[in-house]
C-alpha positions in Angstrom: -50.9 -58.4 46.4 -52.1 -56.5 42.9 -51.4 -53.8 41.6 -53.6 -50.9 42.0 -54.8 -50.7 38.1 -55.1 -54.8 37.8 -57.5 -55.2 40.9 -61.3 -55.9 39.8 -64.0 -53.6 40.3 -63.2 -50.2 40.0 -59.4 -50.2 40.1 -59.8 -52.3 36.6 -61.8 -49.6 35.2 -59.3 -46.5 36.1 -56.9 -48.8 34.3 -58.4 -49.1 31.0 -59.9 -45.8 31.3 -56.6 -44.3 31.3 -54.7 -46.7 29.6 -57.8 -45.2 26.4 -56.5 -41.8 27.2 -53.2 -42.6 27.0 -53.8 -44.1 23.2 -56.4 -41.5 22.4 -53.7 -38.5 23.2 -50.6 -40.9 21.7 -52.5 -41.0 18.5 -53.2 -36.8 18.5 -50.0 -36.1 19.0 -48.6 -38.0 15.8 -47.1 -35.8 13.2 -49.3 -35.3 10.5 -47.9 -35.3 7.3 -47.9 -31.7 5.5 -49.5 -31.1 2.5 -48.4 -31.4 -1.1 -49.6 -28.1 -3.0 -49.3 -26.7 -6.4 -49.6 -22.9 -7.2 -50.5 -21.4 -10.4 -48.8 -18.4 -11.3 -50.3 -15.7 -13.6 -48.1 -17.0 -16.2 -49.3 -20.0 -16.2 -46.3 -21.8 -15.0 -46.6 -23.8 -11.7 -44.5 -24.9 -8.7 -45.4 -27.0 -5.4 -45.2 -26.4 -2.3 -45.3 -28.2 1.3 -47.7 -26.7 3.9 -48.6 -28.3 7.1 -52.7 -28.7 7.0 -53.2 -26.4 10.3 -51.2 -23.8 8.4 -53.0 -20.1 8.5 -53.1 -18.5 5.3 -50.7 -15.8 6.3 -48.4 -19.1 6.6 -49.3 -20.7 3.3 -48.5 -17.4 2.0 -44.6 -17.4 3.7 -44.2 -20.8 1.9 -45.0 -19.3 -1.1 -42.6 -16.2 -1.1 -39.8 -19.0 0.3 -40.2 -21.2 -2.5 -39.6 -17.9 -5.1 -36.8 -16.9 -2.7 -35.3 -20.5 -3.3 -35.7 -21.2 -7.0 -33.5 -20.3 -9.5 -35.0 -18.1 -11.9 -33.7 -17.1 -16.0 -32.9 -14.1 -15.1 -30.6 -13.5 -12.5 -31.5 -12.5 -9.2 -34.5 -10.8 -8.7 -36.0 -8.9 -5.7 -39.6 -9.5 -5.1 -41.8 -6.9 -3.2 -43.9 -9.0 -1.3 -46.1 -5.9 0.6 -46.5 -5.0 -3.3 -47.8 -8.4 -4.4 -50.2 -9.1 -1.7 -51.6 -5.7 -2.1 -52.5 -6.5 -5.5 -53.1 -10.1 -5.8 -53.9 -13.5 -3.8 -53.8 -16.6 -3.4 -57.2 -18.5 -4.7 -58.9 -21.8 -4.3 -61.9 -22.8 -6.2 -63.1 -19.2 -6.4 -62.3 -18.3 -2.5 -59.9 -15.6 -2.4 -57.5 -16.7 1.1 -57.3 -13.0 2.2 -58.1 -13.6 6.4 -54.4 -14.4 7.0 -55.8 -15.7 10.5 -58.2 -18.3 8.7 -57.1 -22.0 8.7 -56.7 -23.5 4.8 -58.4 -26.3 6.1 -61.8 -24.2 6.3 -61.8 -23.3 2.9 -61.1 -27.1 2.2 -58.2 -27.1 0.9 -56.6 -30.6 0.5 -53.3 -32.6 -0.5 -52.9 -32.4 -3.9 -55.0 -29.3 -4.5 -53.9 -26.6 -6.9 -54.3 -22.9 -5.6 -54.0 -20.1 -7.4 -52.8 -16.1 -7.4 -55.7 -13.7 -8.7 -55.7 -9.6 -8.9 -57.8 -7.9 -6.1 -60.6 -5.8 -7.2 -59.5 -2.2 -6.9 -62.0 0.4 -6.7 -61.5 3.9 -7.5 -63.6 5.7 -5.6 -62.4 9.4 -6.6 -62.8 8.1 -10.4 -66.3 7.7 -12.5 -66.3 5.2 -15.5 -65.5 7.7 -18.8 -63.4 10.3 -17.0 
């Protein structure tokens, strides 16, 4: 007697055919490795950071403010108003502001190794005319 995935005919085929799914899902479900950023401060100083690539921007951006909240800086301890600095600036990659804190990093094609940037938001003043 066989066993039902070894007979010929059909039964051979359901075995394959799932033993395919089986590697086909093994293989998506490997850990990915996260990606190696660096981020350019206004200063002109930089740090790195590790992302994982489905991260949202609204994640990327939690890295960011964890790696300030982590690292020493020459000046004591310093509180950082991060509501303030996302109001004012953002993070920037090859001229694409990441403001859609949904969006994935990966559509704006961001890669390992990539350097990202902050830059100010535009404000405009409606209730103000150039001169006044």
């Amino acid at each position: 007697m066989r066993p039902e995935g070894l007979s010929g005919g059909t039964g051979r085929w359901r075995f394959i055919s799932s033993l395919s799914v089986w590697k086909i899902f093994s293989y998506q479900s490997l850990p990915q490795q996260p990606l190696k950023l660096s981020v350019l401060k206004l200063d002109g100083s930089c740090f790195e950071l590790l992302v994982e690539r489905t991260a949202t921007v609204a994640e990327l951006k939690e890295a960011v403010e964890e790696v300030f909240s982590r690292s020493p800086d020459d000046h004591g301890e310093i509180q950082i108003s991060w509501t303030h600095v996302w109001t004012h600036f953002c993070l920037c990659y090859q001229g694409q502001k990441l403001v859609d804190d949904k969006a994935y990093i990966r559509l704006y094609g961001i890669k390992d190794e990539d350097q990202i940037y902050f830059v100010r938001h535009l404000s405009i003043n409606y209730g103000q005319e150039k001169g006044s």
